[in-house]
TIGU-673014 format. One record per residue (C-alpha): residue number from 1; residue in one letter; x, z, y. Coordinates in steps of 0.5 Angstrom, whole numbers, plus 500, padded with zeros to 3 digits. Each point is the difference from the previous one (the first is absolute). Layout:
<recs>
(rec NUM, "A", (X, Z, Y)),
...
</recs>
This chain:
<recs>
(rec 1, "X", (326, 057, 537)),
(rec 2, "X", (498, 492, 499)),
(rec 3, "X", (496, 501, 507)),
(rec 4, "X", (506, 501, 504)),
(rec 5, "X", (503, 494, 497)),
(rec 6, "X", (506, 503, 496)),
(rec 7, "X", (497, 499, 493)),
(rec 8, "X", (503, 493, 498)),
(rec 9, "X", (508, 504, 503)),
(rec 10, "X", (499, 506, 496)),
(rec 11, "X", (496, 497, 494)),
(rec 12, "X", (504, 503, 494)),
(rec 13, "X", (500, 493, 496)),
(rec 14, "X", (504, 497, 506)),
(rec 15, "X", (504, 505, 500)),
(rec 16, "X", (501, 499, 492)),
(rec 17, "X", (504, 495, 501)),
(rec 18, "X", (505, 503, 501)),
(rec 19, "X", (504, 505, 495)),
(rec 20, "X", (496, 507, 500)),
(rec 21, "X", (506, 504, 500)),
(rec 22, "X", (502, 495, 506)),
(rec 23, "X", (496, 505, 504)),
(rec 24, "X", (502, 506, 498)),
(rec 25, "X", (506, 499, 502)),
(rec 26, "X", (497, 497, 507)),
(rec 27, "X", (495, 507, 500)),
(rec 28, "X", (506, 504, 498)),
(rec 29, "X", (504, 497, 507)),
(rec 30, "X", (494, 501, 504)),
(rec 31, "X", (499, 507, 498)),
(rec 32, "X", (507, 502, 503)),
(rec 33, "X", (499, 496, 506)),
(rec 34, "X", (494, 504, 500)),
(rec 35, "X", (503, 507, 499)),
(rec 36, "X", (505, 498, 506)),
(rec 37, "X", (495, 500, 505)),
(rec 38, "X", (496, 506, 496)),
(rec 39, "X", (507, 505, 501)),
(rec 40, "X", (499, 498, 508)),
(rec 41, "X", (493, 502, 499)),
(rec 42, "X", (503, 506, 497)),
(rec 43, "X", (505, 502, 505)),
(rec 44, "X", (496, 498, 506)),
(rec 45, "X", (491, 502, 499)),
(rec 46, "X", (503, 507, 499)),
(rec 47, "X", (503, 500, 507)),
(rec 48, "X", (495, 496, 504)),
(rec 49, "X", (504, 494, 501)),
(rec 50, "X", (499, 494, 499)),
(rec 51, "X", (501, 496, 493)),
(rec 52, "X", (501, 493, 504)),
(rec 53, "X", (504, 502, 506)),
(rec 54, "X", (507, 501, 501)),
(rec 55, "X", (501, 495, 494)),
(rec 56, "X", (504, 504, 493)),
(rec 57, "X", (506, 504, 502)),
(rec 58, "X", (505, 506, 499)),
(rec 59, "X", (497, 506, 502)),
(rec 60, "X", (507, 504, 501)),
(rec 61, "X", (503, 494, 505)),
(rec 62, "X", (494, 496, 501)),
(rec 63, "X", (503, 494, 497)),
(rec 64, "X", (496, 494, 500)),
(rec 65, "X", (500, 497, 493)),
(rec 66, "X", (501, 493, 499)),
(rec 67, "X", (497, 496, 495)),
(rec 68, "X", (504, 499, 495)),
(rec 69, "X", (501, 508, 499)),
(rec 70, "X", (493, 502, 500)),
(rec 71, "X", (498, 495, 493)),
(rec 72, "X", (497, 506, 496)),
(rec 73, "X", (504, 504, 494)),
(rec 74, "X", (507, 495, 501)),
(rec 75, "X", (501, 503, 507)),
(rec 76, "X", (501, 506, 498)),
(rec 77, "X", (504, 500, 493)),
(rec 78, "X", (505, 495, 505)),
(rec 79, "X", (500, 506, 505)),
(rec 80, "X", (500, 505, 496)),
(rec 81, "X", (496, 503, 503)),
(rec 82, "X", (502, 502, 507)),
(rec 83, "X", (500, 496, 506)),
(rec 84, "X", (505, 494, 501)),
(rec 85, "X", (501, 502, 507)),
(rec 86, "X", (499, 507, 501)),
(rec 87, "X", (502, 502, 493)),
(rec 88, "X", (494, 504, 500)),
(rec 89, "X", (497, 502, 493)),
(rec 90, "X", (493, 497, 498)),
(rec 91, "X", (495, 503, 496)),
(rec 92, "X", (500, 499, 493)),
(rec 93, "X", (492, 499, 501)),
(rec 94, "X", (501, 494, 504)),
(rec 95, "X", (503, 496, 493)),
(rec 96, "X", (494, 504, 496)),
(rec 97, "X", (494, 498, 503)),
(rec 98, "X", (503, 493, 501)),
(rec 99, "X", (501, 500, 493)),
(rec 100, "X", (492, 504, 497)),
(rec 101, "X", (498, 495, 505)),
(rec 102, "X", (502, 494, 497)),
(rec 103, "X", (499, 503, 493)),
(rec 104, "X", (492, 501, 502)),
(rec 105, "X", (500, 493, 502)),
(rec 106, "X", (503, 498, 494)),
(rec 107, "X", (495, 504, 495)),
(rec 108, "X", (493, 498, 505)),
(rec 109, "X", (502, 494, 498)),
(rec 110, "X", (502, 501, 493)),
(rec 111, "X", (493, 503, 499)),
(rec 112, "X", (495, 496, 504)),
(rec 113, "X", (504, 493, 501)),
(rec 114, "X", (496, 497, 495)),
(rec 115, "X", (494, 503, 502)),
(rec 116, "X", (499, 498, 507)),
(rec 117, "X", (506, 499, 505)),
(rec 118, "X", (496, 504, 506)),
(rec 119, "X", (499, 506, 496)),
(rec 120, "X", (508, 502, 499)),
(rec 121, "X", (501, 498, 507)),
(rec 122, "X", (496, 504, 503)),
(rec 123, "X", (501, 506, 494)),
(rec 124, "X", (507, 499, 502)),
(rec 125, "X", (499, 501, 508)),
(rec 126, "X", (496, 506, 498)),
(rec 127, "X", (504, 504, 496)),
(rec 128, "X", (505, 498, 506)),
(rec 129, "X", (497, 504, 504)),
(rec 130, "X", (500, 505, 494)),
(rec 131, "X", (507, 500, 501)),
(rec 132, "X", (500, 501, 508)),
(rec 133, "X", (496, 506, 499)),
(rec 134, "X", (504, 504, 494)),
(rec 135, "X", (506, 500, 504)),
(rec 136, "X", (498, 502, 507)),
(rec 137, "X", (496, 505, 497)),
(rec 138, "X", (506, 502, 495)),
(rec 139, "X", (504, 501, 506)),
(rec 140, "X", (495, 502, 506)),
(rec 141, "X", (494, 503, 497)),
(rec 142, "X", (496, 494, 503)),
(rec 143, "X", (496, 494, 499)),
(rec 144, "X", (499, 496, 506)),
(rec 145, "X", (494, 497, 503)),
(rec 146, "X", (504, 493, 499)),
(rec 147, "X", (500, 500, 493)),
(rec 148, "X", (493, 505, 498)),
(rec 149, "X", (494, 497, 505)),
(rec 150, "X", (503, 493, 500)),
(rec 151, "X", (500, 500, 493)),
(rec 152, "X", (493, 501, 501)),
(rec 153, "X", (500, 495, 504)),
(rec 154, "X", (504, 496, 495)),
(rec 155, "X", (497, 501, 493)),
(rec 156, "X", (491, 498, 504)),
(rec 157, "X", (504, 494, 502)),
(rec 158, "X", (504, 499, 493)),
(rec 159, "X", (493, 501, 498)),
(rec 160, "X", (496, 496, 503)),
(rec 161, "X", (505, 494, 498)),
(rec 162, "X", (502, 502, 492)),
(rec 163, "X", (494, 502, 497)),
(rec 164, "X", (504, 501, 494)),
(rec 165, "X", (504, 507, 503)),
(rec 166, "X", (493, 503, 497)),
(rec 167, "X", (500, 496, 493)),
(rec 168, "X", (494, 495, 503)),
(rec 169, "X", (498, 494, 503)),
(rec 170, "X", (494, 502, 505)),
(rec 171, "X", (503, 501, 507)),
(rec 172, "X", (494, 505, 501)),
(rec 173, "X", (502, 504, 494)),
(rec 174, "X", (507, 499, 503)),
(rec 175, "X", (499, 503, 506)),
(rec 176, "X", (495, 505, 497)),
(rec 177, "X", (506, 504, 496)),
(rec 178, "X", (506, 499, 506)),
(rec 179, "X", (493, 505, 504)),
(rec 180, "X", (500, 505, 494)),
(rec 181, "X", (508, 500, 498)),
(rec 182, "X", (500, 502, 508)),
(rec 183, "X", (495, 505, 500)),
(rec 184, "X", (501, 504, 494)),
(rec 185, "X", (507, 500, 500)),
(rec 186, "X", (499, 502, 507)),
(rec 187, "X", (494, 505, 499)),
(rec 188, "X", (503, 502, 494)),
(rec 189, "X", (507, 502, 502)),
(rec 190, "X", (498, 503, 506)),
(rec 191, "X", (495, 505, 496)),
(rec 192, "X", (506, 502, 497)),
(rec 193, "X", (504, 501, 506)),
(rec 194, "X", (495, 505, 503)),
(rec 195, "X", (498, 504, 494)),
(rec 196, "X", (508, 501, 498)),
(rec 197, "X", (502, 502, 507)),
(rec 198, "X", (494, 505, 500)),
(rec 199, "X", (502, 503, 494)),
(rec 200, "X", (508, 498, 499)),
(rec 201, "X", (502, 498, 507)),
(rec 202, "X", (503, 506, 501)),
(rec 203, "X", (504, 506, 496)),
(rec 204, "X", (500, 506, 504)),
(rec 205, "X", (505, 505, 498)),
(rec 206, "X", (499, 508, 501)),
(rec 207, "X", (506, 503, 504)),
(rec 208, "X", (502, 507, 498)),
(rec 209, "X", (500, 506, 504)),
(rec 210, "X", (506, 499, 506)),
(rec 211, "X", (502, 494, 496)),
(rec 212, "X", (503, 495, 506)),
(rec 213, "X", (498, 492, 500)),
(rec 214, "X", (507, 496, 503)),
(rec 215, "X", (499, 494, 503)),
(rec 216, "X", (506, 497, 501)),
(rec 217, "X", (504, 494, 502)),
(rec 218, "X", (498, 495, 494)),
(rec 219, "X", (496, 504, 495)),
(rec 220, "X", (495, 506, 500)),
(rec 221, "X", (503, 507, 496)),
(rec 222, "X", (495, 504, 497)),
(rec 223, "X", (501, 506, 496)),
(rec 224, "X", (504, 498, 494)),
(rec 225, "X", (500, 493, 502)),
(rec 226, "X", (502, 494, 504)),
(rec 227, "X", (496, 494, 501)),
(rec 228, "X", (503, 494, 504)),
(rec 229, "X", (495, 497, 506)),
(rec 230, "X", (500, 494, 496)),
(rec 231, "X", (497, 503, 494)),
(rec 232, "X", (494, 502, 504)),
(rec 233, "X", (499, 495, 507)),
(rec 234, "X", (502, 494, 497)),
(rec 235, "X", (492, 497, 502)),
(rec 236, "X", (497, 500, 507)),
(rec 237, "X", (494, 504, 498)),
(rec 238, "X", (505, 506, 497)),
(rec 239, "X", (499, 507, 502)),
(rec 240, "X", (503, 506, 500)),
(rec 241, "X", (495, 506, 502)),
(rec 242, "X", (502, 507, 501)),
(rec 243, "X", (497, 506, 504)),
(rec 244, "X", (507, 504, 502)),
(rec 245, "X", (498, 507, 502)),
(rec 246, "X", (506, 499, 504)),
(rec 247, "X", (504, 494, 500)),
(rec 248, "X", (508, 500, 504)),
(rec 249, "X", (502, 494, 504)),
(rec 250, "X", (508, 501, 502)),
(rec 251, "X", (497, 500, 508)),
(rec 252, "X", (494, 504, 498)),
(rec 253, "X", (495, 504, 496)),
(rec 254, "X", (492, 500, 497)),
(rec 255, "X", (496, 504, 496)),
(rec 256, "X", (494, 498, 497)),
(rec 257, "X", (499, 493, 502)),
(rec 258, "X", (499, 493, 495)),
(rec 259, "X", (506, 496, 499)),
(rec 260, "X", (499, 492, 497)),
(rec 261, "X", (505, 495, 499)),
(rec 262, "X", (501, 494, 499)),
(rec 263, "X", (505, 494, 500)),
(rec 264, "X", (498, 498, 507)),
(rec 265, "X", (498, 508, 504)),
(rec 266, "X", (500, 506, 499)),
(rec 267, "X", (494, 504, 503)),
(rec 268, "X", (501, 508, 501)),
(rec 269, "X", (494, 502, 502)),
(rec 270, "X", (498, 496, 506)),
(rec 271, "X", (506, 499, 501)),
(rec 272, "X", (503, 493, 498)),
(rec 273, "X", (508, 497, 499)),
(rec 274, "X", (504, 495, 497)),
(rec 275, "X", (502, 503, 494)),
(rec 276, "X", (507, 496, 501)),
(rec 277, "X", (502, 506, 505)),
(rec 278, "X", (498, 506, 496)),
(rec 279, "X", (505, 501, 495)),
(rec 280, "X", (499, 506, 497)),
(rec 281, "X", (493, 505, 500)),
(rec 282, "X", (499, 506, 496)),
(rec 283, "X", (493, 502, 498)),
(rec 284, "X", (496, 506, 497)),
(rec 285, "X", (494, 500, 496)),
(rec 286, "X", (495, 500, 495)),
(rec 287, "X", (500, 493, 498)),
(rec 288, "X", (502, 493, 501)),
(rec 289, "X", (497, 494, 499)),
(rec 290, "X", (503, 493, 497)),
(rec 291, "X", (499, 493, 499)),
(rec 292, "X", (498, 497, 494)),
(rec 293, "X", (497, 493, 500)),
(rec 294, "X", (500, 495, 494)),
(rec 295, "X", (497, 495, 504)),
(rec 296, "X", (499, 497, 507)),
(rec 297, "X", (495, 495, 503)),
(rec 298, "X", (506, 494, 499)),
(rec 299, "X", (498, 501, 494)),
(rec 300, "X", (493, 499, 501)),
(rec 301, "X", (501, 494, 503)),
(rec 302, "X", (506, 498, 495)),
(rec 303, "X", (494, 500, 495)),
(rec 304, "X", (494, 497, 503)),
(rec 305, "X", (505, 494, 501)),
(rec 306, "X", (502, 500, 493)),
(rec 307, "X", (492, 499, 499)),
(rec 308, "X", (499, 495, 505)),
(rec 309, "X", (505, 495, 496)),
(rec 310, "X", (498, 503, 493)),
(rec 311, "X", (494, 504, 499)),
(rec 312, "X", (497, 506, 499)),
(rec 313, "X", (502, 501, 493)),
(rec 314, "X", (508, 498, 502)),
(rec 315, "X", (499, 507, 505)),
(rec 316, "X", (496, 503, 494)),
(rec 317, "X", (506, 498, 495)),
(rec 318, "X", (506, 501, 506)),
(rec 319, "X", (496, 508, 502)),
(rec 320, "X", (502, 502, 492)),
(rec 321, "X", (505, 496, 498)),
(rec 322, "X", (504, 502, 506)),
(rec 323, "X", (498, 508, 499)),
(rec 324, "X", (503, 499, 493)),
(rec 325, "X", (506, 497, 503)),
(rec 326, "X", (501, 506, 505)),
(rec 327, "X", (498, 505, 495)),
(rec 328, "X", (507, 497, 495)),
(rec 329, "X", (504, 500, 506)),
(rec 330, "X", (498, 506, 502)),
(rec 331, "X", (502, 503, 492)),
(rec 332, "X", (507, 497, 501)),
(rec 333, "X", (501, 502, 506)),
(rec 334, "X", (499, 508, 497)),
(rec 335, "X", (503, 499, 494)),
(rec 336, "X", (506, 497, 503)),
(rec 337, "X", (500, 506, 506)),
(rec 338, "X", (498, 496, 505)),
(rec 339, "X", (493, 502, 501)),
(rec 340, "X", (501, 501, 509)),
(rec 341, "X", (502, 493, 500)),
(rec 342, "X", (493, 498, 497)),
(rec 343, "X", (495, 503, 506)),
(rec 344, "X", (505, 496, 505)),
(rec 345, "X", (498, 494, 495)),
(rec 346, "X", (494, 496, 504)),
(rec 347, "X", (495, 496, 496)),
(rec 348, "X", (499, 494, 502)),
(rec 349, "X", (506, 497, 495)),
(rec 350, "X", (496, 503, 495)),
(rec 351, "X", (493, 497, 502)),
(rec 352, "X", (505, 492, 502)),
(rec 353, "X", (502, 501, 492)),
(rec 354, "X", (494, 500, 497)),
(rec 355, "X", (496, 494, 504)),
(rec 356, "X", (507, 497, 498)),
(rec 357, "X", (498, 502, 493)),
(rec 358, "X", (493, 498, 501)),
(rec 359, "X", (501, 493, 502)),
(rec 360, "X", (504, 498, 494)),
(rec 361, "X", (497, 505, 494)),
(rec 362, "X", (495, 503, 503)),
(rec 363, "X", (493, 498, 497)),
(rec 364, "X", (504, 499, 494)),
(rec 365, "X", (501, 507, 500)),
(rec 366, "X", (493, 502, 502)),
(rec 367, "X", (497, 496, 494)),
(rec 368, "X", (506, 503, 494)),
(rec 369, "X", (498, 507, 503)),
(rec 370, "X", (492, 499, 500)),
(rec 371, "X", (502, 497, 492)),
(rec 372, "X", (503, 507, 499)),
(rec 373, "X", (495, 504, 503)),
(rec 374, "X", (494, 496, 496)),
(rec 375, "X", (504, 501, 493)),
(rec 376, "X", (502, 506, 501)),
(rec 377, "X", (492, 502, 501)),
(rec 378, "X", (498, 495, 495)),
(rec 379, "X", (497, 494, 504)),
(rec 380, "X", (505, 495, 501)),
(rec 381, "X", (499, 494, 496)),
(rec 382, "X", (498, 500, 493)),
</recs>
């Protein structure tokens, strides 16, 4: 970056005159400032709204918070988590994100401070974004645009400017490896996607003879159980698919017509309603298709981001050691008799979790396993 006149500022000899852990705690700071506006983002992408305009308030009463009780990780604590004028609770989330915020500022620098003081800024701006994505995607199933094509965008210009992202000097390798992360983990993960849909992205379910198929107010009965709508619609994409031999509305009848429902419409036929204002049908039939989807195309572009800014062996090491993290999540979940709770789980957290781990430990992993493997085959070294 000494092109864009900035090196002699952020030259880590200047920097060294003062204490190392002086800046620990200046990063640590920074974070939770950070992470304040990082819980806007979380509130607001999902929601269309914009993440400058109205400044911070409460949503309840629409209160406009000061400054002085908007300072990261104390306000909270002071007001006990509610909202001075309304009285209205804050979400513990608030303090939390704040507070893992400042904590990876902190670690970033820790870990990469004496290296560079480029490199823990713009891994700390990443994982930010990492963060961002978790938790909307925890609470809404999504990834926004915002934070998986503009960290595309990002991580080609992060890139272009600190060719050490890619553990090299050239700017054209830089440049080179950013292109690769973003098609690999592009291609890669949407090659995934569609083969498991073909194979996995549907549960059809035989029906017994005379067995009724119940959709009601909240949940779907089916013959010996009850799931609710959340379990099964929580996507856009999602379907329920059923051909009725006869089907009863409150108002009217069919037989032998298709029935599709998702979150947004339900289509009898050629008929289409809200699925707002049908509040009980009953079905018969010979079977009934579900919705079964691991992954969604916000992941695909949630991965080709994470390649833009480090590589295709970080998409790599983020496939694998996510599936490890969603596979020990998923046993726990079985083991502790949650296992419906698991298929509502989405999988970017798992796929955030491993590029944090890359950043940090990743190529020391990759070079301790390739020492295991070559020992246990007998090539390693001698």
């Amino acid at each position: 970056m000494a092109e864009l006149g900035l090196n002699p500022i952020l030259d880590p000899k200047v920097w060294a005159t003062v204490p190392f852990h002086f800046w620990s705690v200046v990063f640590f700071f920074l974070g939770c400032i950070v992470g304040s506006f990082l819980n806007v983002c979380i509130h607001r992408l999902p929601l269309g709204q914009s993440i400058v305009s109205p400044p911070s308030h409460c949503p309840h009463c629409k209160y406009s918070i000061p400054w002085f009780l908007n300072m990261p990780l104390f306000t909270w604590l002071y007001l006990r988590g509610r909202c001075r004028n309304c009285g209205a609770r804050i979400s513990l989330r608030y303090f939390l994100v704040e507070l893992l915020t400042g904590t990876v500022f902190l670690s970033c620098w820790l870990a990469f401070g004496r290296q560079s003081v480029w490199l823990p800024l713009v891994y700390a701006v990443f994982l930010s974004g990492l963060i961002v994505a978790t938790f909307i995607d925890f609470e809404h199933f999504i990834i926004p645009d915002e934070v998986t094509v503009g960290g595309v965008v990002a991580g080609f210009i992060c890139s272009f400017l600190l060719p050490e992202l890619h553990r090299t000097s050239s700017l054209s390798e830089s440049l080179k490896q950013s292109a690769l992360g973003v098609a690999v983990g592009a291609g890669l993960i949407y090659t995934i996607l569609r083969v498991g849909k073909f194979f996995f992205g549907r549960e059809k379910l035989p029906l017994p003879d005379g067995a009724k198929v119940v959709f009601g107010e909240t949940s779907l009965h089916l013959p010996g159980k009850e799931v609710p709508y959340g379990e099964l619609l929580y996507r856009d994409s999602d379907v329920i698919v059923l051909h009725a031999r006869t089907l009863e509305l409150v108002d009217r009848c069919y037989q032998d017509v298709r029935v599709r429902l998702t979150r947004a419409k339900l289509e009898i036929g050629e008929e289409e309603f809200d699925p707002e204002t049908v509040l009980h049908m009953e079905a018969s039939g010979a079977e009934i298709v579900l919705p079964r989807e691991a992954m969604g195309l916000g992941d695909v572009k949630f991965m080709a981001a994470i390649g833009a800014f480090l590589g295709w062996q970080a998409v790599l090491f983020s496939l694998v050691v996510s599936s490890l993290i969603g596979s020990l999540v998923g046993i726990t979940l079985v083991l502790t008799r949650r296992r419906a709770l698991s298929s509502r789980l989405p999988y970017g957290p798992y796929i955030a979790l491993a590029a944090g781990v890359w950043i940090f430990a990743g190529p020391q992993l990759v070079d301790w396993y390739k020492a295991v493997i070559g020992a246990a085959i007998g090539i390693g070294p001698r």
